[in-house]
N, CA, C and O atoms as a DFTB+ gen file, in Angstrom:
360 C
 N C O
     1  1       0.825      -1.191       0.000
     2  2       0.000       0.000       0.000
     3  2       0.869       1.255       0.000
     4  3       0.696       2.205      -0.764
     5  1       1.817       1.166       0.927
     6  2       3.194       2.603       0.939
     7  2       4.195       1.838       0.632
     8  3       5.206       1.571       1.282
     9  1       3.752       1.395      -0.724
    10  2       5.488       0.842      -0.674
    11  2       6.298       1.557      -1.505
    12  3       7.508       1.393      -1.352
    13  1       5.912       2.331      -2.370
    14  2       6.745       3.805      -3.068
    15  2       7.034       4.634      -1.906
    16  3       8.215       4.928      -1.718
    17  1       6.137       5.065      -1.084
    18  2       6.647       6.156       0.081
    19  2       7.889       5.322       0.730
    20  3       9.068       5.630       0.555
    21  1       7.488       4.347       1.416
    22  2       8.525       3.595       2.342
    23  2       9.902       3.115       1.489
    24  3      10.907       2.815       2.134
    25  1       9.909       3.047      -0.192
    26  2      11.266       3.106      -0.666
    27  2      12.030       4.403      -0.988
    28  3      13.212       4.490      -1.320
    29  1      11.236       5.282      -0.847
    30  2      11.606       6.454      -1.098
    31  2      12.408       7.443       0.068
    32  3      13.205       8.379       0.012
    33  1      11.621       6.565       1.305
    34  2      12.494       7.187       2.753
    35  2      13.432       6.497       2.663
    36  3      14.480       7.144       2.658
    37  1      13.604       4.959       2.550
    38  2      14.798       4.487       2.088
    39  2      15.911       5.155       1.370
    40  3      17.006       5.390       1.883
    41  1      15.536       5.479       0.030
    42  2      16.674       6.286      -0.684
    43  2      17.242       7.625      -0.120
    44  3      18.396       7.985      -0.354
    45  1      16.175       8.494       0.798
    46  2      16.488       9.524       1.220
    47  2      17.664       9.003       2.488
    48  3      18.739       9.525       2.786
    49  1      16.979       7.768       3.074
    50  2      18.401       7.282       4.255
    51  2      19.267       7.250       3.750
    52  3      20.285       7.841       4.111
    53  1      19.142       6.405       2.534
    54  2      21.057       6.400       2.071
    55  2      21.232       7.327       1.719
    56  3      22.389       7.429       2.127
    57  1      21.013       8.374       1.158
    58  2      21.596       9.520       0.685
    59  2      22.250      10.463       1.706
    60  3      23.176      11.232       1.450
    61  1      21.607      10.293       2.984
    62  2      21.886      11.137       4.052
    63  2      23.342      10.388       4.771
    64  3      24.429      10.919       4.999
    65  1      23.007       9.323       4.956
    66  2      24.153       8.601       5.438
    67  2      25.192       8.642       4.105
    68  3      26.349       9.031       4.263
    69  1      24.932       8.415       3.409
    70  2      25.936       8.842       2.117
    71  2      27.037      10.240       2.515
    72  3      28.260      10.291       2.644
    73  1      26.092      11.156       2.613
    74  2      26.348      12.360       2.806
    75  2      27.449      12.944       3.981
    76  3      28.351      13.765       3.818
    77  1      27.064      12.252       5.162
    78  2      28.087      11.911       6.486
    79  2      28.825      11.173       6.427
    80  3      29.553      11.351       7.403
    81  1      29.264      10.140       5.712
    82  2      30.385       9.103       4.969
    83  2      31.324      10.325       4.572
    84  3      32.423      10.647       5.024
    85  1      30.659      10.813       3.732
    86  2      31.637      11.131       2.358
    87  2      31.937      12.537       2.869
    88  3      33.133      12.746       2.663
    89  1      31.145      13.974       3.662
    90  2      31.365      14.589       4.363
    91  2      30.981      15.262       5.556
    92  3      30.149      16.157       5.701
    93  1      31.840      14.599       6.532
    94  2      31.539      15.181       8.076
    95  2      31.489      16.217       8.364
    96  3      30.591      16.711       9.047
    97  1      32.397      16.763       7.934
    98  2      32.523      18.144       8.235
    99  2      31.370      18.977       7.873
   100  3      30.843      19.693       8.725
   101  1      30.966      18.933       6.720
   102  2      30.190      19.049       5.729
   103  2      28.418      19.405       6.580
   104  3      27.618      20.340       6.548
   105  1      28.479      18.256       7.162
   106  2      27.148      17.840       7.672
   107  2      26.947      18.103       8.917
   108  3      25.853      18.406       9.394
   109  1      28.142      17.991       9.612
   110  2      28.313      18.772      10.936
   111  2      28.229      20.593      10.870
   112  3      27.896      21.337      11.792
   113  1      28.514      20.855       9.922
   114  2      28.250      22.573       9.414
   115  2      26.804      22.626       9.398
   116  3      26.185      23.174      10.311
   117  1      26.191      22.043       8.331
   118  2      24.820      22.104       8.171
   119  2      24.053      21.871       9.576
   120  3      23.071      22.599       9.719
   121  1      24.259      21.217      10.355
   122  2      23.591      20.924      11.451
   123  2      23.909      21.945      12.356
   124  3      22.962      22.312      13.051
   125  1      25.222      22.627      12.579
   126  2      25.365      24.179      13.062
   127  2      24.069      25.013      12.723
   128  3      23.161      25.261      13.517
   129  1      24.148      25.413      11.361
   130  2      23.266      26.032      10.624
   131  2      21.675      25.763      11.403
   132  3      20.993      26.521      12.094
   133  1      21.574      25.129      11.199
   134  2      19.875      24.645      11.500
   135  2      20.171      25.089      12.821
   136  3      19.841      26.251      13.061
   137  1      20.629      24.543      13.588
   138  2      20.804      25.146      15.405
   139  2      20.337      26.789      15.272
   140  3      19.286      27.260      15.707
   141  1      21.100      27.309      14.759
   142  2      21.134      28.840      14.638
   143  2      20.193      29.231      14.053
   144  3      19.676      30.258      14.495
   145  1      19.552      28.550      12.766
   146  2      18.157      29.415      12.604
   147  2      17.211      28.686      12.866
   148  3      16.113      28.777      12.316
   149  1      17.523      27.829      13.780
   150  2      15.777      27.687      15.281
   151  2      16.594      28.978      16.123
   152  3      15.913      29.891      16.590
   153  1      17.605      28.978      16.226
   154  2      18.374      30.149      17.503
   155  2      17.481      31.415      16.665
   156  3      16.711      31.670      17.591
   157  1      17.133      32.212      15.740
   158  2      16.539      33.070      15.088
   159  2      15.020      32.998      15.234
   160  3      14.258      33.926      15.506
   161  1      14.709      31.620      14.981
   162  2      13.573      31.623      14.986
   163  2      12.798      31.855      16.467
   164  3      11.815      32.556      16.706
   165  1      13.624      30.982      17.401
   166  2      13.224      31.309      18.932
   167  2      13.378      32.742      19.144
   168  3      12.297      33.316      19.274
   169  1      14.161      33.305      19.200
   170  2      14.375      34.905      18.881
   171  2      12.522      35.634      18.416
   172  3      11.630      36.312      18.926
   173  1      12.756      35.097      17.476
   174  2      11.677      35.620      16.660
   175  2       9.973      35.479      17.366
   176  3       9.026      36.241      17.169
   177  1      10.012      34.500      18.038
   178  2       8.821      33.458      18.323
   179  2       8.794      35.096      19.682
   180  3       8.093      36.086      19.472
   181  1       9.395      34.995      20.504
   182  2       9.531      35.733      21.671
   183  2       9.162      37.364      21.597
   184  3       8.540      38.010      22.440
   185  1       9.725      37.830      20.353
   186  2       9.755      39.345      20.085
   187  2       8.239      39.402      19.329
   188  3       7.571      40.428      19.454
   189  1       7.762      38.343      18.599
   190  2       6.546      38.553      18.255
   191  2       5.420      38.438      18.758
   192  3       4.414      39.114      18.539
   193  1       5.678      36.935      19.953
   194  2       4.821      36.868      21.173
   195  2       4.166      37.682      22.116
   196  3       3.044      38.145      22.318
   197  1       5.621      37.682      22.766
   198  2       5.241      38.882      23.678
   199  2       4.421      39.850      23.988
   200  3       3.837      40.046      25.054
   201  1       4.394      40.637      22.710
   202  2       3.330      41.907      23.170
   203  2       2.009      41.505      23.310
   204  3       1.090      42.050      23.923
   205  1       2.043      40.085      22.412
   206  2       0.271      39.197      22.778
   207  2       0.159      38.831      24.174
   208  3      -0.874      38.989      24.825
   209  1       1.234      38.339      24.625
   210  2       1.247      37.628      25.764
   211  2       0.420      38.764      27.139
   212  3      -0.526      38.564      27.902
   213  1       1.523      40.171      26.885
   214  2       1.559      41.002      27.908
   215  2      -0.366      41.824      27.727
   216  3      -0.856      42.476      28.650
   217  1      -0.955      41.620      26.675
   218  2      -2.105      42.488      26.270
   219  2      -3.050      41.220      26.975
   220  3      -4.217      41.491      27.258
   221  1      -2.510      39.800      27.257
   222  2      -3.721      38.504      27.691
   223  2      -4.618      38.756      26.404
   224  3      -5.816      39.030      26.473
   225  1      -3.816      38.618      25.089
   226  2      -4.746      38.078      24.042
   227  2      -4.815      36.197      23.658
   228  3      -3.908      35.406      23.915
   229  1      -5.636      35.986      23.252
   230  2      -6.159      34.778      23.498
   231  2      -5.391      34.216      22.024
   232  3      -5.073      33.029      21.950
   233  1      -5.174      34.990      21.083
   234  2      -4.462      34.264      20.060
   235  2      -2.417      34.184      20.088
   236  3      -1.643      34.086      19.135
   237  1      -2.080      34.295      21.835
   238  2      -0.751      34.407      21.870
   239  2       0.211      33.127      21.555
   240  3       1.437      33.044      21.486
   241  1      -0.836      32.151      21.389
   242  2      -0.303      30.720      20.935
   243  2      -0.387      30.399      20.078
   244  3       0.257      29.403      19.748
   245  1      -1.260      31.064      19.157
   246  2      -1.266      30.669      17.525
   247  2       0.183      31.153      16.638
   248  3       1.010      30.639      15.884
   249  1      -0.192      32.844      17.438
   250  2       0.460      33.600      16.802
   251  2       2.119      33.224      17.330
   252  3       2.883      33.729      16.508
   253  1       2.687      32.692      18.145
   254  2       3.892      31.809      18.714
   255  2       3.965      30.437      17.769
   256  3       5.040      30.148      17.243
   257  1       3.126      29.840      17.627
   258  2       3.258      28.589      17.046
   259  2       3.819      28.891      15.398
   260  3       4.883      28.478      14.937
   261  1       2.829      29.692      14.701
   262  2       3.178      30.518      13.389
   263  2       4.313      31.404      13.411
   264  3       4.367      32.031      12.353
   265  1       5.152      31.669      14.133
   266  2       6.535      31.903      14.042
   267  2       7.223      30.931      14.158
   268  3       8.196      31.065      13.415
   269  1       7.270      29.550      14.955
   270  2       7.884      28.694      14.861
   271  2       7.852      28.277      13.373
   272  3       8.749      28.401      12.538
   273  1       6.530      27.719      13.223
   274  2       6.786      27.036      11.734
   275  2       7.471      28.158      10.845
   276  3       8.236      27.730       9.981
   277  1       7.311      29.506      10.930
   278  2       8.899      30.218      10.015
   279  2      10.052      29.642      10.063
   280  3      10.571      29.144       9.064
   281  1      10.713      29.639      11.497
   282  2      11.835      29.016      11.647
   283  2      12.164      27.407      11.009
   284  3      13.252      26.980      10.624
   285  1      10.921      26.738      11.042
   286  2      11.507      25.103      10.337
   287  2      11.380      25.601       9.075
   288  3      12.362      25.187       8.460
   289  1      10.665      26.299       8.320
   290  2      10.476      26.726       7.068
   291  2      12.022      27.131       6.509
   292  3      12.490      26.776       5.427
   293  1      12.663      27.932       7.485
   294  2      14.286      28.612       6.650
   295  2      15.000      27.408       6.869
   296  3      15.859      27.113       6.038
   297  1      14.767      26.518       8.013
   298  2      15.462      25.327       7.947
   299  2      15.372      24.765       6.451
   300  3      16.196      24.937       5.552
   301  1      14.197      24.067       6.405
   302  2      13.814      23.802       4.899
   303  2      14.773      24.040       4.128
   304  3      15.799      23.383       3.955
   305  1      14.254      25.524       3.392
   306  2      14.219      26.100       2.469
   307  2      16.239      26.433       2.431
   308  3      16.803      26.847       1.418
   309  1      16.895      26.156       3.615
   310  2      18.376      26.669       3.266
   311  2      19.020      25.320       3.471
   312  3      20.177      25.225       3.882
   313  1      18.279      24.295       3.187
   314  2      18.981      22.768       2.849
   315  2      19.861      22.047       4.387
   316  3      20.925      21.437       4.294
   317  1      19.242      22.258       5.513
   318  2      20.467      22.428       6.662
   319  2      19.887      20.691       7.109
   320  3      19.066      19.979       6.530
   321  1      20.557      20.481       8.129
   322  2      20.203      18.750       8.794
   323  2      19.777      18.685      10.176
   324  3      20.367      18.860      11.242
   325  1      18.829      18.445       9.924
   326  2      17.896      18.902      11.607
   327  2      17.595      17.901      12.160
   328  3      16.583      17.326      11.761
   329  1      18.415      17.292      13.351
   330  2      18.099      16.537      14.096
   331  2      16.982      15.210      14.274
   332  3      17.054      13.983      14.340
   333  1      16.094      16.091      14.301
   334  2      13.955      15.592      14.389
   335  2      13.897      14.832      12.996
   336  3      13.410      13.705      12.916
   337  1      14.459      15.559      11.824
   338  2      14.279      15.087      10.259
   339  2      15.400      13.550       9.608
   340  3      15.219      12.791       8.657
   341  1      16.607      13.631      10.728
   342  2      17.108      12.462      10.170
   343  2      16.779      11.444      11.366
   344  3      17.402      10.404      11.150
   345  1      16.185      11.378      12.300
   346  2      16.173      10.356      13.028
   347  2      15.029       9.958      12.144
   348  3      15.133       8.807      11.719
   349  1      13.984      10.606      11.767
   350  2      12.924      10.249      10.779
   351  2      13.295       9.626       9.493
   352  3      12.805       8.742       8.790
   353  1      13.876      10.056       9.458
   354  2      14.866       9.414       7.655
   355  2      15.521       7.627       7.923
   356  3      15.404       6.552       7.333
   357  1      16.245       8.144       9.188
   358  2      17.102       6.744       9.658
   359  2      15.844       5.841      10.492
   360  3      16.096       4.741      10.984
């Protein structure tokens, strides 16, 4: 029934483990990277929160949650190796 999805996480495993084979350094950078823009994004989550928080508006958790997903989004979108995403892979 998932057997295209479930070979396809397959190929994405080897590719990742491929990737840490062939460069550590490499992948250990990228995983810096991602640290630092959740480090932005938490940043972000806080400075945008806040003023909801301090007014006791009732949407201070949406509007917190929707800055987070920014932050996995630049993860995404700038190719980095995030922790949560290869234990999922492996």
């Amino acid at each position: 029934m998932y057997t295209g999805d479930v070979e396809r996480m397959v190929q994405l495993a080897e590719k990742k483990a491929e990737y840490l084979r062939s460069n550590p350094i490499g992948y250990l950078i990228l995983s810096v990277l991602a640290g630092i823009y959740l480090g932005f994004g938490i940043c972000l989550i806080f400075s945008v929160g806040a003023p909801f928080w301090a007014d006791g508006s009732a949407g201070f958790k949406l509007v917190m949650g929707v800055s987070f997903g920014i932050a996995l989004t630049l993860v995404i979108f700038a190719g980095s190796e995030l922790f949560t995403g290869n234990n999922m892979v492996c």
